[in-house]
DSSP file (Angstrom, degrees, kcal/mol; ACC not computed):
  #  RESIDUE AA STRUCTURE BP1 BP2  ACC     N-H-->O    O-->H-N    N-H-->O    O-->H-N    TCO  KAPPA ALPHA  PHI   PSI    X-CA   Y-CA   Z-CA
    1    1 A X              0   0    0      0, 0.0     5,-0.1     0, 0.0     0, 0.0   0.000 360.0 360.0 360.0 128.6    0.0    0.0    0.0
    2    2 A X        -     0   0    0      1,-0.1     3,-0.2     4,-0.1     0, 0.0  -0.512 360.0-104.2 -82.3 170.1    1.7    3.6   -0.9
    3    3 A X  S  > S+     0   0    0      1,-0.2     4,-2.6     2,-0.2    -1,-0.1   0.502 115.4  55.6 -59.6 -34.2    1.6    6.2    0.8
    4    4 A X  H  > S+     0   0    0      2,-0.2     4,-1.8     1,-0.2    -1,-0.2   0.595 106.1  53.3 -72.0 -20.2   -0.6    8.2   -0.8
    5    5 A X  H  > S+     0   0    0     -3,-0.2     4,-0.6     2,-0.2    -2,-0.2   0.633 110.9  53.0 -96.0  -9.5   -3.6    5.3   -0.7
    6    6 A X  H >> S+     0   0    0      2,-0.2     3,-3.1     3,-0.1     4,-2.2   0.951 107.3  55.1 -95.9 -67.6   -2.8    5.3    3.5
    7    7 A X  H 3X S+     0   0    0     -4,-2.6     4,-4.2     1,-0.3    -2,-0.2   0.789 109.1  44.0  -8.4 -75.1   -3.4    9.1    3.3
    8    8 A X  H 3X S+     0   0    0     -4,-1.8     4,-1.2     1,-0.2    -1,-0.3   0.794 110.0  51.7 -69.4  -7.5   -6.6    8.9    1.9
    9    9 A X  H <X S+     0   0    0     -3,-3.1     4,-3.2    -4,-0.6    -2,-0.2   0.968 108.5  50.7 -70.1 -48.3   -7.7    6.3    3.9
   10   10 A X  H >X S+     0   0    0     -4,-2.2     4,-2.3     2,-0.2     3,-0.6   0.956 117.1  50.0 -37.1 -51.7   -6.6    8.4    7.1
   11   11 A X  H >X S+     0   0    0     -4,-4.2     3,-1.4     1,-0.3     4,-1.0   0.847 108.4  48.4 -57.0 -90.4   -8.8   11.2    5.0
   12   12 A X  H 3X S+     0   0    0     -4,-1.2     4,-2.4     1,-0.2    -1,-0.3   0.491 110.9  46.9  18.4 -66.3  -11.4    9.2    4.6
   13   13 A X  H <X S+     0   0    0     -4,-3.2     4,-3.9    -3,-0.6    -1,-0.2   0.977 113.6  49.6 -55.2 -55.7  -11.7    8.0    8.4
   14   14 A X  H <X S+     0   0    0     -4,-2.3     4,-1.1    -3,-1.4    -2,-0.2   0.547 110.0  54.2 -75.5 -23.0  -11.4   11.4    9.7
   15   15 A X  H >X S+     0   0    0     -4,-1.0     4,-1.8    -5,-0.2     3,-1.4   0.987 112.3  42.3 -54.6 -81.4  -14.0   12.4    7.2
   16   16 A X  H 3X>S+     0   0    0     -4,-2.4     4,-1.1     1,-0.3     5,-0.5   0.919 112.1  47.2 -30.9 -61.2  -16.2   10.1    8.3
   17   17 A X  H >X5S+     0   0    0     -4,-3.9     4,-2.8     1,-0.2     3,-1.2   0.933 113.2  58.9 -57.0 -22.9  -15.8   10.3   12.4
   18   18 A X  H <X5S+     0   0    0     -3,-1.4     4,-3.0    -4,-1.1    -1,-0.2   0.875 108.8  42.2 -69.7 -41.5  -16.1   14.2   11.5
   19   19 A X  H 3<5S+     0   0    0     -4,-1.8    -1,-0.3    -3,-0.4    -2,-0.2   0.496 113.0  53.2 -80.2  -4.1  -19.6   13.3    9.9
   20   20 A X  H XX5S+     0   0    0     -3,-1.2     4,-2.9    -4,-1.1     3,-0.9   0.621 105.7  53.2 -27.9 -72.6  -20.6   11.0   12.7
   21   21 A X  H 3X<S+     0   0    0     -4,-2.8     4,-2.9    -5,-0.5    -2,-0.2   0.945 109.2  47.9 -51.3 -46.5  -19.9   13.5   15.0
   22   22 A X  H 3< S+     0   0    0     -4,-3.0    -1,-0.2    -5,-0.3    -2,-0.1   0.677 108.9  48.8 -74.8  -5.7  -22.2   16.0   13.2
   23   23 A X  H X> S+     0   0    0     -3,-0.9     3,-1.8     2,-0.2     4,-1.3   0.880 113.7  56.9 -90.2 -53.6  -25.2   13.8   12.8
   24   24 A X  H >X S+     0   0    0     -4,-2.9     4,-2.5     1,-0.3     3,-1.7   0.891 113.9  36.2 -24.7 -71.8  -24.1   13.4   16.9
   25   25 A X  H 3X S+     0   0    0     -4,-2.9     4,-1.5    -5,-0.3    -1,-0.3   0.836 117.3  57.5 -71.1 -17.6  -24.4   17.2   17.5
   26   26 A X  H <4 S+     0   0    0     -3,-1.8    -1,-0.3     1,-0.3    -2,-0.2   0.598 105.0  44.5-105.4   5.0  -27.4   17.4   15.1
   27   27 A X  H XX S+     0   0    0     -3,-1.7     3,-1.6    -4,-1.3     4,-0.9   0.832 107.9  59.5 -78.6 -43.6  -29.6   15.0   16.7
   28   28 A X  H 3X S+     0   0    0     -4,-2.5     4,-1.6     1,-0.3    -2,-0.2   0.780 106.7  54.2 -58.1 -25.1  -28.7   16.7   20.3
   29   29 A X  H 3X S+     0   0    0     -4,-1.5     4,-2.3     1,-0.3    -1,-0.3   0.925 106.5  51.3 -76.5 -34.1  -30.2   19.9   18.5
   30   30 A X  H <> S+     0   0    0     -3,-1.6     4,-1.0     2,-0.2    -2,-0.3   0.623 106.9  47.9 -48.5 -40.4  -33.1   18.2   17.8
   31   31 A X  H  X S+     0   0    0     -4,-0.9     4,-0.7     2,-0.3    -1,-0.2   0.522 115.2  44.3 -48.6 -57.9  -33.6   17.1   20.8
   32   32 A X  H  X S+     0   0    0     -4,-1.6     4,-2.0    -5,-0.2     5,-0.3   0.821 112.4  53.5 -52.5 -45.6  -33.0   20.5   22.2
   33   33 A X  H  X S+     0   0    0     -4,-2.3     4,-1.4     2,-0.2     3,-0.4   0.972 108.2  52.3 -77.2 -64.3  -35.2   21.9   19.3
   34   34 A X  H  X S+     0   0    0     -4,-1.0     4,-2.8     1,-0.2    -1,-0.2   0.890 113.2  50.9 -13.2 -59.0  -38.3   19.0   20.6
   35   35 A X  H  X S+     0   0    0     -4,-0.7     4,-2.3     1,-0.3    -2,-0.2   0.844 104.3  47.0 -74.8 -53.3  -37.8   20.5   23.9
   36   36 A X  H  X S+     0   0    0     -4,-2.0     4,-0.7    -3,-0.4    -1,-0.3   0.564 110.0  56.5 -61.5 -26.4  -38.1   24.2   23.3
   37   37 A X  H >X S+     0   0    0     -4,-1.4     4,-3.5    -5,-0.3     3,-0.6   0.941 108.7  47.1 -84.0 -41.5  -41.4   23.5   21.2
   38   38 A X  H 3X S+     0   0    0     -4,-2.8     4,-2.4     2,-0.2    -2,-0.2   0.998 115.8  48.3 -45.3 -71.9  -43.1   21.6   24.4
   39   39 A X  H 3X S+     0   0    0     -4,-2.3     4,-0.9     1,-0.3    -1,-0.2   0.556 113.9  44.9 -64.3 -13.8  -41.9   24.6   26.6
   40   40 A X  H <X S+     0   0    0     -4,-0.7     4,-2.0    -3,-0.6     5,-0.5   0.890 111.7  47.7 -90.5 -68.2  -43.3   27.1   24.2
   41   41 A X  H >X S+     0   0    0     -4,-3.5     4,-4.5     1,-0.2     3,-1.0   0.910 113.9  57.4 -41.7 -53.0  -46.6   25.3   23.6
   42   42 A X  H 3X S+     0   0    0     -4,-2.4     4,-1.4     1,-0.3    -2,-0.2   0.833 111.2  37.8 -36.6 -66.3  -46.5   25.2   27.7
   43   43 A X  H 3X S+     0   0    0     -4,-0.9     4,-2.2    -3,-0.5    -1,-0.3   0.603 113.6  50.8 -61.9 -24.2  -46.3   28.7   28.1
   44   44 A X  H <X S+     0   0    0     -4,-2.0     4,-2.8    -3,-1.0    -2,-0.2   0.821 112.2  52.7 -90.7 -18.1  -48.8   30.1   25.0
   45   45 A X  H  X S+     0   0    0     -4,-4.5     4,-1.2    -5,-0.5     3,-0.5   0.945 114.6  44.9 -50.9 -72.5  -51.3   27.3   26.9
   46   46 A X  H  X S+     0   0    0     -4,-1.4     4,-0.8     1,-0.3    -2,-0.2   0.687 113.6  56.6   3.8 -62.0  -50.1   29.8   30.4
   47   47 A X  H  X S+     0   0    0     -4,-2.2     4,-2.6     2,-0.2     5,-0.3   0.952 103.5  39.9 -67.5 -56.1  -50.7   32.5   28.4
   48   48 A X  H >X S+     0   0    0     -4,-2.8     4,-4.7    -3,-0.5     3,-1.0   0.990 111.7  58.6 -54.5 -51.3  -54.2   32.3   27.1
   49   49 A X  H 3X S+     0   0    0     -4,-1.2     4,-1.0     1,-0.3    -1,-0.2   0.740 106.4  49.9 -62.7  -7.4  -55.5   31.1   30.5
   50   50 A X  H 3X S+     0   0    0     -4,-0.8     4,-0.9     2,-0.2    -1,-0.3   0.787 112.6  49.1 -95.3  -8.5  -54.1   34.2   32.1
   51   51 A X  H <X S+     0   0    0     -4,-2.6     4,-3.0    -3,-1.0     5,-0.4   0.890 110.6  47.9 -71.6 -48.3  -55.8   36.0   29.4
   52   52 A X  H >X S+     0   0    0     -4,-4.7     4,-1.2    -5,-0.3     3,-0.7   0.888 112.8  46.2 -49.4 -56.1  -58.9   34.4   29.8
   53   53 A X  H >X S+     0   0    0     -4,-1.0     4,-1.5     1,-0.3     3,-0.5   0.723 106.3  57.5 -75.9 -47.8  -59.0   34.9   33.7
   54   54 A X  H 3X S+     0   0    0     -4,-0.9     4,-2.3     1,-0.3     3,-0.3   0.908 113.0  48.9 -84.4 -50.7  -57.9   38.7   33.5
   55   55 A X  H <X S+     0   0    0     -4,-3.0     4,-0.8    -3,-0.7    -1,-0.3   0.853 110.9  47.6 -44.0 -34.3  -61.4   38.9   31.1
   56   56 A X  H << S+     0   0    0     -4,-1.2    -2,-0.2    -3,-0.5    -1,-0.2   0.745 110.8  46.7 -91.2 -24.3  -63.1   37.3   33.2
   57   57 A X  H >< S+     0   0    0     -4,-1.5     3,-1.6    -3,-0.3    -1,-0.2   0.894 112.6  53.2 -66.6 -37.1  -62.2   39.2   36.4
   58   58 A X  H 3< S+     0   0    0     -4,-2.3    -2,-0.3     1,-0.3    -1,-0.3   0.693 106.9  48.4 -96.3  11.4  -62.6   42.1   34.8
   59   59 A X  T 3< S+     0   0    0     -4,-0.8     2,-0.4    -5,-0.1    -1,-0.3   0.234  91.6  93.0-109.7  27.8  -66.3   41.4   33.5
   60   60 A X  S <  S-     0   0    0     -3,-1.6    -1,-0.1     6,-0.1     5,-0.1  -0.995  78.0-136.5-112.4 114.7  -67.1   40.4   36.6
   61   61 A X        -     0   0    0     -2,-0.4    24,-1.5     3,-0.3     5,-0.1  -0.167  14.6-151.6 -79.2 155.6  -68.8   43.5   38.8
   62   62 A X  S    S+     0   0    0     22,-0.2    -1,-0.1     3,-0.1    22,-0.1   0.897  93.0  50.2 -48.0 -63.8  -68.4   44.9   42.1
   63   63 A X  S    S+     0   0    0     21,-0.1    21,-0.3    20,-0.1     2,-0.2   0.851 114.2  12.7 -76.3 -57.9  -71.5   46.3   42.7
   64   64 A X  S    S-     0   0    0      1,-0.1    -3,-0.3    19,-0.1    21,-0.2  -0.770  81.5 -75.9-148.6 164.4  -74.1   43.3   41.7
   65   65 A X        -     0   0    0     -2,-0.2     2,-0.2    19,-0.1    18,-0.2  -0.190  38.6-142.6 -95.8-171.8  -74.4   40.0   41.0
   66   66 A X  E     -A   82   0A   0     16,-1.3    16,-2.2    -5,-0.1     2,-0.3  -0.681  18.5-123.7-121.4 172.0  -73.4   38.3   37.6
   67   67 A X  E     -A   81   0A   0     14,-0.2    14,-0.2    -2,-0.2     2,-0.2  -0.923  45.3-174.9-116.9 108.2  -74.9   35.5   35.7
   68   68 A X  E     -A   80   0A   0     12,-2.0    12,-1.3    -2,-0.3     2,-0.4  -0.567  32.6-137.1 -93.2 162.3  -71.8   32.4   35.3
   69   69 A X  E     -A   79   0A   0     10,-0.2     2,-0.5    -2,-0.2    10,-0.2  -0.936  29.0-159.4-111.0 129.7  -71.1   29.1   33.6
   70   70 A X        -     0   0    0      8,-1.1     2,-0.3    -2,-0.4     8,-0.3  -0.852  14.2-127.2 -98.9 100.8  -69.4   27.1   36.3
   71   71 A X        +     0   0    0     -2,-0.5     6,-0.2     6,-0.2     3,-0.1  -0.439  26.7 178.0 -84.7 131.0  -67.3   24.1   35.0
   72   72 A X        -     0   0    0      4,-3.7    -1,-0.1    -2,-0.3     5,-0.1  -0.130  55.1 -65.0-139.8  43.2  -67.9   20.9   36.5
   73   73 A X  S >  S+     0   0    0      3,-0.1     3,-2.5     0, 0.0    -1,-0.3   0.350 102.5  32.6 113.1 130.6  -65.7   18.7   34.6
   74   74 A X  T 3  S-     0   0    0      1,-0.2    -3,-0.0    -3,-0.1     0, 0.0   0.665 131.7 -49.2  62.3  11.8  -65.1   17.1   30.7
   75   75 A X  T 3  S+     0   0    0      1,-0.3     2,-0.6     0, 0.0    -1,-0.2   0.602 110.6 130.0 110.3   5.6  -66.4   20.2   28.9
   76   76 A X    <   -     0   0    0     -3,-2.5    -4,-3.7     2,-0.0    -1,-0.3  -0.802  33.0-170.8-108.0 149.9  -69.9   20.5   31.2
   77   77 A X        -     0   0    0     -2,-0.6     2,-0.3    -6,-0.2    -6,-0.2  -0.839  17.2-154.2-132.4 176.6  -71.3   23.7   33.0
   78   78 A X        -     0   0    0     -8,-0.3    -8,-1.1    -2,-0.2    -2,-0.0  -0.958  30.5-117.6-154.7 119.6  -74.0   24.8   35.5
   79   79 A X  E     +A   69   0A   0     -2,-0.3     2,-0.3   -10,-0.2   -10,-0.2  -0.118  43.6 171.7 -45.3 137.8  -75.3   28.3   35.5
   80   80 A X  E     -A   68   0A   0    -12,-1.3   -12,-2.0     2,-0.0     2,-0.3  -0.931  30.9-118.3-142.2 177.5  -74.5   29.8   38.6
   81   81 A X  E     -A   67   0A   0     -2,-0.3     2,-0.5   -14,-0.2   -14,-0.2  -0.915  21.8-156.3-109.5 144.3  -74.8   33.4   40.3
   82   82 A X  E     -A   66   0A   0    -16,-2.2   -16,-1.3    -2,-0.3     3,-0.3  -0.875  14.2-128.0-123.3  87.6  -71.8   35.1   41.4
   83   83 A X        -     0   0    0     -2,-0.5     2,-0.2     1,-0.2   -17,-0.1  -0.138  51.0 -68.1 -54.5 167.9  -71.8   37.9   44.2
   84   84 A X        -     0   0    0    -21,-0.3   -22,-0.2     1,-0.1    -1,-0.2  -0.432  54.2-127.9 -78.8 127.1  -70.5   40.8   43.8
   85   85 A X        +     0   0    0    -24,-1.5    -1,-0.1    -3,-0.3    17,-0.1  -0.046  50.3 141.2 -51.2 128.9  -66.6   40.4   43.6
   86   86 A X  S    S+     0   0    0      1,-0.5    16,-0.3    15,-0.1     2,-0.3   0.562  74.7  40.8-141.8 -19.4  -64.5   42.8   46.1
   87   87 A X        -     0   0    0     14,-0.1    -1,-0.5    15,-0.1     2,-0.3  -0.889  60.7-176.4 -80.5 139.1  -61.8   39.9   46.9
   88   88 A X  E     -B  100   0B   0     12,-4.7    12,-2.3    13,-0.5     2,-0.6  -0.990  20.0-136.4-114.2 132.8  -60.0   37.2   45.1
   89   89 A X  E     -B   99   0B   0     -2,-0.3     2,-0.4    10,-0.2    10,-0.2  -0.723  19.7-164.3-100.6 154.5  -57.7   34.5   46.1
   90   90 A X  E     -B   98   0B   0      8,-2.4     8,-1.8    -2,-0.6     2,-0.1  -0.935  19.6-132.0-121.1 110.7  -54.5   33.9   43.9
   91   91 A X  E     -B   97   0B   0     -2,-0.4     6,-0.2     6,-0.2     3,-0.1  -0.299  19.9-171.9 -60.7 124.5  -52.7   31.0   44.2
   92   92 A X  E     -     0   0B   0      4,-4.7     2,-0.3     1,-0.4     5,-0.2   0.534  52.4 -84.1-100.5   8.5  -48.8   31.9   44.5
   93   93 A X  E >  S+B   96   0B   0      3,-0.5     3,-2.1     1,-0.0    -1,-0.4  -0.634  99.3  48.8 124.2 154.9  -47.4   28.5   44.2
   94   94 A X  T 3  S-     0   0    0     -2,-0.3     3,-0.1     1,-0.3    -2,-0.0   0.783 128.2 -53.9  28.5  46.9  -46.7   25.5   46.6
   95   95 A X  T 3  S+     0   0    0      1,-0.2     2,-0.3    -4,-0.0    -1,-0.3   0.272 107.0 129.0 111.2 -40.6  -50.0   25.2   48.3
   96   96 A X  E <   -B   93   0B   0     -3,-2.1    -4,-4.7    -6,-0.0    -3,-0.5  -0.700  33.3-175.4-105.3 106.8  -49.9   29.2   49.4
   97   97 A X  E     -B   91   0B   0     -2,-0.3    -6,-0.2    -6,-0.2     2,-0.1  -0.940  11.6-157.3-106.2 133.8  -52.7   31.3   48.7
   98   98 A X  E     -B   90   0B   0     -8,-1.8    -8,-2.4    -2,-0.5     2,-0.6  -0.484  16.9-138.0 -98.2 170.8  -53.4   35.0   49.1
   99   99 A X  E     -B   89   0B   0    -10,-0.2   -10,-0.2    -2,-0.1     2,-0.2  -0.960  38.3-179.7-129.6 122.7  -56.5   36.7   49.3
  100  100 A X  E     -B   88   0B   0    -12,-2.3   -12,-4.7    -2,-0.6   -14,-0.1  -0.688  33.4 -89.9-121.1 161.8  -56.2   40.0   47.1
  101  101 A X        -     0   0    0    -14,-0.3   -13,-0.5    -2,-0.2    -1,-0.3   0.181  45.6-111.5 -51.3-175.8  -58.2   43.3   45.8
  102  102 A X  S  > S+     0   0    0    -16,-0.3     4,-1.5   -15,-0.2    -1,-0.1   0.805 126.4  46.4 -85.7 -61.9  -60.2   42.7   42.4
  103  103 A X  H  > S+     0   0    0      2,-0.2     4,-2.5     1,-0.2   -16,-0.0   0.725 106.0  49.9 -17.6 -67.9  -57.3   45.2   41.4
  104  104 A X  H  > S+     0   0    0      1,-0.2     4,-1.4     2,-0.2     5,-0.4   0.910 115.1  51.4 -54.3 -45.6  -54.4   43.6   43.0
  105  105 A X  H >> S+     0   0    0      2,-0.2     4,-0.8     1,-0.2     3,-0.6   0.899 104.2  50.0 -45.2 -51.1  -55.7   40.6   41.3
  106  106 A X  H >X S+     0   0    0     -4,-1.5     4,-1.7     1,-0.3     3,-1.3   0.985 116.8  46.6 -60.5 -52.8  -56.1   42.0   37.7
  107  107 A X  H 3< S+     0   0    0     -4,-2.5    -1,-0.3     1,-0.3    -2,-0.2   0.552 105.0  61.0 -70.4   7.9  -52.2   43.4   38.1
  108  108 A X  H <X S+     0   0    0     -4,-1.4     4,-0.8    -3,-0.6    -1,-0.3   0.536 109.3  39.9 -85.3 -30.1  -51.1   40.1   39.4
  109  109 A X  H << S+     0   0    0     -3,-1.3     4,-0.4    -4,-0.8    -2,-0.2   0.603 108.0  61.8-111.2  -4.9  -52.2   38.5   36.2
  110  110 A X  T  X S+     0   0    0     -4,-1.7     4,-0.6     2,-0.2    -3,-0.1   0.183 105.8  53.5 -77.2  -7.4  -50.8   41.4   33.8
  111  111 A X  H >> S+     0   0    0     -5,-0.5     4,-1.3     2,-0.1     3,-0.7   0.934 102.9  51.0-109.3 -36.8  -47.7   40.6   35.1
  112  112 A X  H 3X S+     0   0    0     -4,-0.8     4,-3.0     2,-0.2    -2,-0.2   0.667 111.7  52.8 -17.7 -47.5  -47.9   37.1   34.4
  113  113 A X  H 34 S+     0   0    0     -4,-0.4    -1,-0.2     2,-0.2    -2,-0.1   0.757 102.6  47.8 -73.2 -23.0  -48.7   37.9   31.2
  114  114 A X  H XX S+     0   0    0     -3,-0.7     4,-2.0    -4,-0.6     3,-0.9   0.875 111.8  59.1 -82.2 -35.5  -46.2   40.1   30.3
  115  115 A X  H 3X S+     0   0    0     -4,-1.3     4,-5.4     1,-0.3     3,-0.2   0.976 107.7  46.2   2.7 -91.3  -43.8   37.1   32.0
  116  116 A X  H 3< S+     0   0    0     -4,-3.0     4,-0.3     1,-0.2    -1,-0.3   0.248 110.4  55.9 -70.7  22.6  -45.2   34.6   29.4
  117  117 A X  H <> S+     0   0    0     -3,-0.9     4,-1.3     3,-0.1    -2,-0.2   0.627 111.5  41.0 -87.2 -45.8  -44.6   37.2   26.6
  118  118 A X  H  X S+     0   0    0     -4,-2.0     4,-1.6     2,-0.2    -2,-0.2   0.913 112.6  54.7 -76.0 -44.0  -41.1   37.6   27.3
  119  119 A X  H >X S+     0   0    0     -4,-5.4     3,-1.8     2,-0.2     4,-1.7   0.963 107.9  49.4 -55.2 -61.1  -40.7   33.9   27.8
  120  120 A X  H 3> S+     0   0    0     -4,-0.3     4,-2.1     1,-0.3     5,-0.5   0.956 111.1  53.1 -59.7 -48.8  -42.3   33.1   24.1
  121  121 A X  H 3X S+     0   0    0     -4,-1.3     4,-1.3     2,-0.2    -1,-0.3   0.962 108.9  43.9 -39.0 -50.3  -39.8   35.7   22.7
  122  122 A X  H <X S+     0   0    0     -3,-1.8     4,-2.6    -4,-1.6    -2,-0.2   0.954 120.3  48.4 -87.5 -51.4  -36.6   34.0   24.3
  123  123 A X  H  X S+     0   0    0     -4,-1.7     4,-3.8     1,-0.3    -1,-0.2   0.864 115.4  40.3 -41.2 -49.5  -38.4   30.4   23.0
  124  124 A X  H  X S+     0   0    0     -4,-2.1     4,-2.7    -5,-0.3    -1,-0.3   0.923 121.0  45.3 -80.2 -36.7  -39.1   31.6   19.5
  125  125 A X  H  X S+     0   0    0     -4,-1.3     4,-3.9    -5,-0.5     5,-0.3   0.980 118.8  43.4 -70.8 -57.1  -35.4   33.5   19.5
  126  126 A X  H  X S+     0   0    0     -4,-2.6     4,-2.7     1,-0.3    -2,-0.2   0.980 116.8  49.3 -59.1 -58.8  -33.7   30.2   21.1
  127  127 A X  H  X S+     0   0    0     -4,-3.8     4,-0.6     1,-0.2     5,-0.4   0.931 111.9  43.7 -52.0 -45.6  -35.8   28.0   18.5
  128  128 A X  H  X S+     0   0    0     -4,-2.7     4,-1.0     2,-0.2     3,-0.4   0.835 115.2  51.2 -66.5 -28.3  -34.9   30.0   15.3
  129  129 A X  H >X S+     0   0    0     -4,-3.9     4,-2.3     1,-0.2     3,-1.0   0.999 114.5  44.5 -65.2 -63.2  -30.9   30.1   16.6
  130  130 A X  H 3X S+     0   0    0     -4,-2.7     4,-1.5     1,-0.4    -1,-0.2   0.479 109.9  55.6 -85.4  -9.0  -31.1   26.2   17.1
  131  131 A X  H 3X S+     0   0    0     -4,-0.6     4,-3.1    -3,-0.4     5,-0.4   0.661 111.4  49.9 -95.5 -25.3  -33.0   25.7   13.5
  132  132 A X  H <X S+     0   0    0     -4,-1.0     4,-1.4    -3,-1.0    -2,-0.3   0.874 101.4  53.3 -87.8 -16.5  -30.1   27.5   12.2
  133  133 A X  H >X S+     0   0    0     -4,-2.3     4,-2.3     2,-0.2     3,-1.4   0.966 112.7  50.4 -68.9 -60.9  -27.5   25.6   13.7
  134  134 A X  H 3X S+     0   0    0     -4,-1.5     4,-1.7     1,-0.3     5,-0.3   0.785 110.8  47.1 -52.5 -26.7  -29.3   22.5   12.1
  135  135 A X  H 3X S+     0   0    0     -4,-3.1     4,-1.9     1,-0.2     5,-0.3   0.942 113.6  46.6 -76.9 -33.1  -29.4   23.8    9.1
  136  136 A X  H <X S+     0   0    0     -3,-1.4     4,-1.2    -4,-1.4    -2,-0.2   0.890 117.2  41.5 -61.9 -49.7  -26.0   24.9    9.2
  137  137 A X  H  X S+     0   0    0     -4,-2.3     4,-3.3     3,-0.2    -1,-0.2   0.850 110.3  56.9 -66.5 -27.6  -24.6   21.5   10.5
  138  138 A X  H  X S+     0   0    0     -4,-1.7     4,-1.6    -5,-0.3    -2,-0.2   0.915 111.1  48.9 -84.5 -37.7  -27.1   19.5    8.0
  139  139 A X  H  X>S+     0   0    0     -4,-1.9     4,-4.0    -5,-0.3     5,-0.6   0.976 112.3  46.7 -42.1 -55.0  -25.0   21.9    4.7
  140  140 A X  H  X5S+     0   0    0     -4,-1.2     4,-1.6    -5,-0.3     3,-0.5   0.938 111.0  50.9 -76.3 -69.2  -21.7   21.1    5.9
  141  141 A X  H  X5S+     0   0    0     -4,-3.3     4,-0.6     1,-0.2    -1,-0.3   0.600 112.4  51.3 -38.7 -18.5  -22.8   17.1    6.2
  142  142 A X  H  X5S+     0   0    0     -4,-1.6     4,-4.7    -3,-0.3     5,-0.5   0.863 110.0  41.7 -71.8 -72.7  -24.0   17.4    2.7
  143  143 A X  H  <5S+     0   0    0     -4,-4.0    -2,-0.2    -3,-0.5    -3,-0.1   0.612 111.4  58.9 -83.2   5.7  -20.8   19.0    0.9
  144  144 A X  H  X<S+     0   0    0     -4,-1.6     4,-0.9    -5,-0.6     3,-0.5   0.903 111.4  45.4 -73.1 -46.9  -18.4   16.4    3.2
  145  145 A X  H  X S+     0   0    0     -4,-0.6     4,-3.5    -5,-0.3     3,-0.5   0.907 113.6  45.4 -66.0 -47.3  -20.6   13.7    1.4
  146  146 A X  H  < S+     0   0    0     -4,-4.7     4,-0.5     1,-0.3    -1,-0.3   0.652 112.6  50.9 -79.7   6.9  -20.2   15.3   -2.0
  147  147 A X  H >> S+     0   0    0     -3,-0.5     4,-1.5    -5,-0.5     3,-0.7   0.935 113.1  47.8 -80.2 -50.6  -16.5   15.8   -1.5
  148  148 A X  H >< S+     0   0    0     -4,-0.9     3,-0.7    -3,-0.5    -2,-0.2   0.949 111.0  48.6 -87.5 -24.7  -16.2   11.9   -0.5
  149  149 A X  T 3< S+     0   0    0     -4,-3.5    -1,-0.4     1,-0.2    -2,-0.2   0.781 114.6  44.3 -78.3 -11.1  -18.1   10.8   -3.4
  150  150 A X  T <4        0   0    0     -3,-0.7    -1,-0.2    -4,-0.5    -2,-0.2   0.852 360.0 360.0 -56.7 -38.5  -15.8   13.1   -6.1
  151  151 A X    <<        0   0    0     -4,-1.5    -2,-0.2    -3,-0.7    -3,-0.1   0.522 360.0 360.0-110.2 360.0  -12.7   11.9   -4.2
């Protein structure tokens, strides 16, 4: 075997583990990429119920009572009446609930929202970077291949 045919085998190899290693990094993106779409969907779910709820506080009066549909499971409701709101409690997390203004309440869930706004920004930003790595890694796996099959 010359030298030159042990050369290209070396090329060759090192070609290869180099393309191994980039289908390697370009599943892991994928993966990442999977992950980021869940967490996104997670948050615009987040998002709508805190829209809904912030409508719903606010078309619910002080003064007198309202007319409800009460959900009581699998998509069924039962009219109910709703005195007039002057409290709400808001679950902060682990168990622990406060009992807040109608007010407090409405900015407690405008900030939540603005929360899950900035979170779907950083998602969408994070997703489009991580589509561009793949596309970028999936180019460069493409012109190794059509280098080894010229060579």
């Amino acid at each position: 075997m010359s030298a030159s045919d042990k050369s290209a085998q070396q090329n060759a190899a090192a070609m290869e583990q180099r393309i191994t290693e980039m289908a390697q990094q370009s599943r892991i993106l994928e993966s990442y990429m999977n992950d980021i779409m869940t967490r996104q969907v997670t948050i615009s779910r987040l998002l709508e119920e805190a829209r809904l709820a912030s409508t719903t506080i606010q078309g619910i009066t002080s003064e007198s009572d309202a007319e409800a549909l009460m959900p009581v499971g699998i998509g069924v409701y039962v009219k109910t009446v709703v005195p007039p709101v002057k409290k709400i409690l808001v679950n902060l997390g682990s168990g622990v609930s406060v009992e807040k203004s109608r007010e407090d309440a409405l900015n407690y869930i405008e900030a939540r929202i603005k929360e899950y706004e900035v979170a779907l920004r950083q998602f969408e930003a994070q997703r489009q970077e991580v589509a561009m790595r793949m596309e970028e890694l999936q180019e460069q796996i493409n012109h190794m291949l059509m280098s080894a099959r010229k060579g």
